[in-house]
Each structure stands twice: as structure tokens, then as C-alpha cells.
N, C-alpha and C positions, 0 to 999 in steps of 0.2 A: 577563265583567267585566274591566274593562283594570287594571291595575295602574300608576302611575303615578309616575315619577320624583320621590324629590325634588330639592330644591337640592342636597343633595349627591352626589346618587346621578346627575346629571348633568353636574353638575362632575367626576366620577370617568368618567364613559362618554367625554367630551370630552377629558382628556388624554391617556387610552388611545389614542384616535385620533389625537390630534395627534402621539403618540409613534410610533405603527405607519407615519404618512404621514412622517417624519422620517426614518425607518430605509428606508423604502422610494427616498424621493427620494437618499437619504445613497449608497443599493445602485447607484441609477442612476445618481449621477455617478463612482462605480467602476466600474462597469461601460466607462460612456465613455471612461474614461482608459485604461483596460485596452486596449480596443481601439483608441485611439487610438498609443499606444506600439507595440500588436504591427504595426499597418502600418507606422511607421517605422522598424522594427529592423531589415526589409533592405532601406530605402529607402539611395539612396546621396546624399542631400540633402547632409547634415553634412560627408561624403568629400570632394564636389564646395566647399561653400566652402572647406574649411581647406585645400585643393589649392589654388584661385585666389587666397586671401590670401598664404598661404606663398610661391608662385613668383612674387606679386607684388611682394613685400617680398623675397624672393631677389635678384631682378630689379633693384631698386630697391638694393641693399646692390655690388650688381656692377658697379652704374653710378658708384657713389661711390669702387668704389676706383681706386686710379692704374696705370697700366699696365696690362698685359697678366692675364687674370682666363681661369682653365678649372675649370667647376665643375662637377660631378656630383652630380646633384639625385637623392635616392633616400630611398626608406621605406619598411626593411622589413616594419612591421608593416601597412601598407595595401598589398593590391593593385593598384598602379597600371596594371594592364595591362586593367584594366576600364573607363579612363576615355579620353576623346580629350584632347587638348592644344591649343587653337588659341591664339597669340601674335598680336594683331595690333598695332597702331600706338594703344600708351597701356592696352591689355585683355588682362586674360590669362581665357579661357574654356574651363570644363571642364567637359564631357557626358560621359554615357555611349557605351561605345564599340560602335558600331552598332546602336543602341534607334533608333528613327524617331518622331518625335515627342517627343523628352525636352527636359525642361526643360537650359537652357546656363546655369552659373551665370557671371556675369563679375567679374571685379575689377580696378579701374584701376590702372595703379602710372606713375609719374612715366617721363616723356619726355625725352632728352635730345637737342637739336634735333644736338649737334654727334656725339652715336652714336646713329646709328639702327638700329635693330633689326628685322631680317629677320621678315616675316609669314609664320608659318609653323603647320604642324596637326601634331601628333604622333598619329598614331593606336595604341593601346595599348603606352606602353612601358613599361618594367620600369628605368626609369630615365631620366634627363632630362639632355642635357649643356649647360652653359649657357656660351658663351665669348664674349668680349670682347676684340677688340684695338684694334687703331687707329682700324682702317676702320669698325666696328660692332660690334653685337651680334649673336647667335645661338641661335637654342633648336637642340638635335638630338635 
């Protein structure tokens, strides 16, 4: 012989589960985010933009000032000797240095027709020199 729910005794079976499928879904989007984070902790995503904003807005600050400009681009708290450097005409782009296949973040910074700036690749350096004279610009 069955035994048979009432109204309330189902209404009580029903939020139990709507509470156990709440806490389980609630586990899975932790769990997501968890693993989500741990692969970008030593992704060098973040490294690579605030690298190509930075020495584009450097770049940009060098162009603006008058005369003769020698600057030495460095951060000790990030290891720059991990990343490449490519300068070209308007882009400043930074990869990993010697990964095959990485993603090249770029960032545009303002052109100045009357200094042009030498296209150039820094491969891992531990510091950036940025100069400006007459003739142009320069990454080294």
C-alpha cells in the first residue's frame, strides 16, 4: 500500500530540491570561475596589454616633448625579458618571446609625419631605450 503525499508534504519534498539544485548549480559556477582564474594566473594576457598601452602612451608623451628626448623604459616588478617588442609605423606589439603561435597584443599610439620612428623588434629586453632627436625616433 502506497502512502501518499499531501499538499503539504509536497510542497515541503519541492523546496528541498529546489534548494539542493540551487546549491549544486551555485558549486558549479564556483567551480568555473575557480578554474577559470587558475589558467589566467600565468597567462601573460594582462603583461602583454599594459606593455603595449604603456610604451604607447610613452611614445606618444616623447613625441610631444621639444627637443632632444633619451628615455629608459623599465619595470622592475614585471619581467620584461619574457616578452618581444615590435615598434612599427603607428603599433606598438608585444608577444611572447620565442612561443610559436602566441597571441601579439598591439596598440596604436599617434604618428608624427614630421618624426618618424624607426621599425624595430626588441627581443627580450630588461629594459627599453626610447630616443628622440631631430632626425626621428628610436626604440633600442
Amino acid at each position: 500500500m502506497k502512502k501518499r503525499l499531501h499538499k503539504k508534504g509536497a510542497v515541503g519534498v519541492q523546496m528541498v530540491l529546489e534548494v539542493i539544485m540551487e546549491l549544486v548549480l551555485g558549486g558549479m559556477v564556483l567551480l568555473t570561475g575557480f578554474a577559470y582564474v587558475n589558467a589566467i594566473i600565468d597567462s601573460s594576457f594582462y603583461d602583454k596589454i599594459y606593455f603595449s598601452r604603456d610604451i604607447a602612451v610613452t611614445i606618444n608623451a616623447i613625441y610631444s616633448a621639444p627637443g632632444m628626448v633619451d628615455y629608459i623604459y623599465h619595470k622592475p616588478d614585471v619581467d620584461m625579458s619574457k616578452y618581444q617588442f615590435e615598434i612599427k609605423s603607428g603599433l606598438v606589439g608585444v608577444s611572447k618571446n620565442g612561443v610559436a603561435g602566441d597571441l601579439q597584443i598591439f596598440y596604436p599610439f599617434g604618428v608624427n609625419a614630421f618624426i618618424p620612428i624607426e621599425e624595430h623588434t626588441v627581443y627580450g629586453p630588461y629594459k627599453l631605450e626610447i630616443k628622440k632627436d631631430g632626425k626621428g625616433a628610436a626604440v633600442e
